[in-house]
C-alpha positions in Angstrom: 0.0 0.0 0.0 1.3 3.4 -1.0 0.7 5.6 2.1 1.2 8.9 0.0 4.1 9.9 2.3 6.3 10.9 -0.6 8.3 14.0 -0.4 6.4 15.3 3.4 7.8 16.1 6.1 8.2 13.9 9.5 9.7 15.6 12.5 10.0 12.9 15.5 11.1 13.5 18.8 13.4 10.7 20.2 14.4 9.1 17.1 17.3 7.8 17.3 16.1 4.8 18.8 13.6 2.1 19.7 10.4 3.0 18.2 11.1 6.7 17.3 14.0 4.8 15.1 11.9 2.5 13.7 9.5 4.4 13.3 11.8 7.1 11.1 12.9 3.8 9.0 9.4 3.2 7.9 9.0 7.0 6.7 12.5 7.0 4.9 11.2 3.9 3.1 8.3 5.8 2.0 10.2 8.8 0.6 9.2 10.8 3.3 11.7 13.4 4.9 12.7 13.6 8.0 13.1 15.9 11.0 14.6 14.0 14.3 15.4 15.2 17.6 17.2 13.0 20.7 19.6 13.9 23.5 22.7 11.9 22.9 24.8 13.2 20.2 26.6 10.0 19.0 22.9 8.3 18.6 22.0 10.9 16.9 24.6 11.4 14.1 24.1 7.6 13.6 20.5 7.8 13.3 20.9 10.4 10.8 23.1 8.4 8.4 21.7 5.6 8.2 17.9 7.5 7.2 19.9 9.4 5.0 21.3 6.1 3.5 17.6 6.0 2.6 17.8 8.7 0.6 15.5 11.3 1.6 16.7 14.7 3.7 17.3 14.3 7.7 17.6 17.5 9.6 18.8 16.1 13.0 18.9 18.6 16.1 20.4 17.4 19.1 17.5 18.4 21.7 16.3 17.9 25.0 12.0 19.0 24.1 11.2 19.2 27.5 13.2 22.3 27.3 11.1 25.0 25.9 13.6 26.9 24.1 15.1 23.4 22.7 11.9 22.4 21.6 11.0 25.4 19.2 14.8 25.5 18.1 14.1 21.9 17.0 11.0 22.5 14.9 12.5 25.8 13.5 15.4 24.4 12.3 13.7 21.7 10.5 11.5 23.9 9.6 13.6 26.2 7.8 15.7 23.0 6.3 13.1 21.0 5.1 10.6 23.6 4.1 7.5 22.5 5.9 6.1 20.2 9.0 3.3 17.9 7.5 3.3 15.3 10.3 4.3 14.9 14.3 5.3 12.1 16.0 5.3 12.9 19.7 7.6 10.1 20.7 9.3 11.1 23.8 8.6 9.9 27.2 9.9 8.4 30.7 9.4 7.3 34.2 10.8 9.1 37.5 10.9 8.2 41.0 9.1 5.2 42.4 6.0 3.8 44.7 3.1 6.7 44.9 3.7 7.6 48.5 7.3 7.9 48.1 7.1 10.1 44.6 8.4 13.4 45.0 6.8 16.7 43.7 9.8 17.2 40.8 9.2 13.2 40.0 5.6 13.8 39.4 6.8 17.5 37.3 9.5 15.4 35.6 7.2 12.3 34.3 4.4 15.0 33.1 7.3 16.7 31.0 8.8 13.9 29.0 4.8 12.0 29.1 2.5 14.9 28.5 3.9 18.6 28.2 6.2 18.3 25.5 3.9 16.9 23.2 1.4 20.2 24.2 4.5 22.3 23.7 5.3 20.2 20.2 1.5 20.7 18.9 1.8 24.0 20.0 5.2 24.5 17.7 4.2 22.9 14.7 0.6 23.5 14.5 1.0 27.4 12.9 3.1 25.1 10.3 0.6 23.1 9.5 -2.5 25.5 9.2 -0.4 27.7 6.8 0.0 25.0 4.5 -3.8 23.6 4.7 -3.2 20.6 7.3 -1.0 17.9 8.8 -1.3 14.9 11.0 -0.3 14.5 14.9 0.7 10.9 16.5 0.7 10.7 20.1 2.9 8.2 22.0 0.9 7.0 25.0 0.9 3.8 26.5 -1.2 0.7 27.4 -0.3 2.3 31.3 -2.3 5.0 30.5 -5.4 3.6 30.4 -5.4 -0.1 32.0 -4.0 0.7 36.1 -2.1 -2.7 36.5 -0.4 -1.9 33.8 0.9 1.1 34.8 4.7 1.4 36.3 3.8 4.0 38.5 1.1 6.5 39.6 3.0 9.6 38.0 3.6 7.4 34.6 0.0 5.7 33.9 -1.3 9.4 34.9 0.9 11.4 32.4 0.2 8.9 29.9 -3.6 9.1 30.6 -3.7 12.9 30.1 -1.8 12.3 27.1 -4.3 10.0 25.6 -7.2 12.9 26.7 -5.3 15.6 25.7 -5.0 14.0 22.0 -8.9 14.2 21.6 -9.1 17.6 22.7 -6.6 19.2 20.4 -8.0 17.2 17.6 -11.6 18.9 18.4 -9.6 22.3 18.5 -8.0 22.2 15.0 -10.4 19.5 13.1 -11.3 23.0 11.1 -7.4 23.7 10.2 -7.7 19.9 8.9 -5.4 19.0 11.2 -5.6 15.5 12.8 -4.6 14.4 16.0 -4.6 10.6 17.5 -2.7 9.0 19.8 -1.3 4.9 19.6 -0.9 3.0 23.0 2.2 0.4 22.5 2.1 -2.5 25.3 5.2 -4.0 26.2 7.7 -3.9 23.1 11.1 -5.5 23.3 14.1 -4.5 21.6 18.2 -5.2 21.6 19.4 -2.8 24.1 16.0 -1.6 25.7 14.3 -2.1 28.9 12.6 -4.8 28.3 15.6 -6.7 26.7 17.7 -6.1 29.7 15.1 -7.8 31.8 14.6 -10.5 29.9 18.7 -11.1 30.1 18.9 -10.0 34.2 15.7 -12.0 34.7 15.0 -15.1 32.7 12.7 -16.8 34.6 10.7 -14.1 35.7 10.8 -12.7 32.2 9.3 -15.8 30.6 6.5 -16.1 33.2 5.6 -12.6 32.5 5.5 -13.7 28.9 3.4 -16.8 29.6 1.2 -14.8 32.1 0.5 -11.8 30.1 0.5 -12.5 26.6 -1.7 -14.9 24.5 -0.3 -14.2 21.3 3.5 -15.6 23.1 5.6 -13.0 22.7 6.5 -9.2 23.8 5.9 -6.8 20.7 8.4 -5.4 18.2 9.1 -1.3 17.8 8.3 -2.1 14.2 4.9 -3.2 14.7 3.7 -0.1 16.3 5.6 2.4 13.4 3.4 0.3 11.0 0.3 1.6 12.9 2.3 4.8 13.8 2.8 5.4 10.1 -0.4 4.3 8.4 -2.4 6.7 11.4 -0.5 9.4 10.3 -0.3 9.4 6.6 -3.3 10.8 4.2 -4.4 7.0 3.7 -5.7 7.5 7.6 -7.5 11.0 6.7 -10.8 10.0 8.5 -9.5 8.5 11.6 -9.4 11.8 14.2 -9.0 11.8 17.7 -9.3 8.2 18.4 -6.8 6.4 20.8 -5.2 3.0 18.9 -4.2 0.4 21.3 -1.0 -1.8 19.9 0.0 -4.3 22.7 -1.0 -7.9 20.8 -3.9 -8.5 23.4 -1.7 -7.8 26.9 -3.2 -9.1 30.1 -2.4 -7.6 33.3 0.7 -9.3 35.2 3.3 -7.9 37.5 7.0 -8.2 37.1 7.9 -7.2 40.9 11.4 -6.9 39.3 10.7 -4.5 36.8 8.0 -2.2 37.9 6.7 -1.0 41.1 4.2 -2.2 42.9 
């Protein structure tokens, strides 16, 4: 299926790895260009050549987007490179601190930052772009936390990620009339070399593959490059009439704790 992302523009915050990388792959492969963002330099630089081996044009601004004033640099600068912003991928996010009691106040501001602020802040940023040039798409990153409460890592996490996934309707409603679209995709538990979950599995077999067993019918964690398909088809024109809706990705997860890996 052609998704009709030839020659747009893609800016994604944390790309240069996991599924911000994969899901910057999957847009390269489609002739779509490419504006990525992430914090460490070296990961960066490598992210950038290897899209740009692709060959479609990369603007890639080392960033930090819960920064206000990195966060507009970001989006100006591929802005002015790439000569327009037809789709977001708000891709960023993390956990601080720990059991819900024990959470501080800067925890809580942290988690709200990387889950739900900077992608206001990002929507805020691109959206002028957008309605200037007659509309654009905006993904969401959420999280299967955000809306099932065993799931959820912590308080401060499944809470950011639930405003996240509210949030995403309510800008939708505010610039449906700029034909701008705005939905938000819930990964579950996605495994990769090098990620969380991957370390687990490694520090914790046993555990690991009864959290496996327990949790998931389908017998296996997900892949980063099974959300980017849904990331990518949700945001390209051949998604025009899905608005505002909340896609969950997480291969039918069941609740289960891993006392090892999250807090309970």
């Amino acid at each position: 299926m052609d998704l009709r992302l030839k020659d747009k523009v893609a800016l994604i915050t944390g790309g240069s790895k996991g599924i911000g990388l994969r899901t910057a792959r999957l847009f390269a492969e489609e002739g779509c260009h490419l504006g990525i963002c992430a914090r460490n330099p070296d990961a960066l630089a490598a992210a950038a050549d290897e899209l740009r081996g692709k060959g479609v044009r990369v603007a890639a601004v080392q960033a930090d987007v819960t920064v206000p004033a990195e966060a507009a640099r970001f989006v100006e600068h591929c802005a002015a490179e790439l000569g327009r912003v037809d789709i977001l991928i708000n891709n960023v996010g993390n956990d601080f601190g720990g059991r819900l009691m024990e959470a501080t106040d800067d925890d809580w501001q942290q988690t709200f930052e990387h889950c739900t602020l900077h992608a206001v802040r990002m929507t805020r940023l691109v959206a002028p772009h957008m309605q200037r040039q007659g509309g654009g798409s905006i993904v969401n990153i959420s999280s299967v936390s955000g809306w099932h409460v065993q799931l959820a890592g912590t308080g401060q996490y499944g809470a950011a990620k639930a405003a996240l996934i509210f949030i995403t309707e309510h800008l939708a409603l505010e610039l449906v009339h700029d034909n701008v679209r705005v939905n938000t995709v819930s990964p579950g538990s996605i495994i990769w070399d090098g990620g969380g979950w991957d370390a687990f599995r490694l520090e914790h077999p046993e555990s690991f593959a009864g959290y496996v067993r327990d949790g998931f019918p389908m017998g296996r964690l997900g892949t980063p490059e099974e959300v980017a398909d849904i990331i990518a088809f949700i945001a390209s024109p051949r998604a025009h009439w899905v608005n505002g809706r909340h896609i969950v990705v997480d291969g039918l997860q069941q609740p289960t704790p891993v006392r090892e890996f999250r807090v309970w």
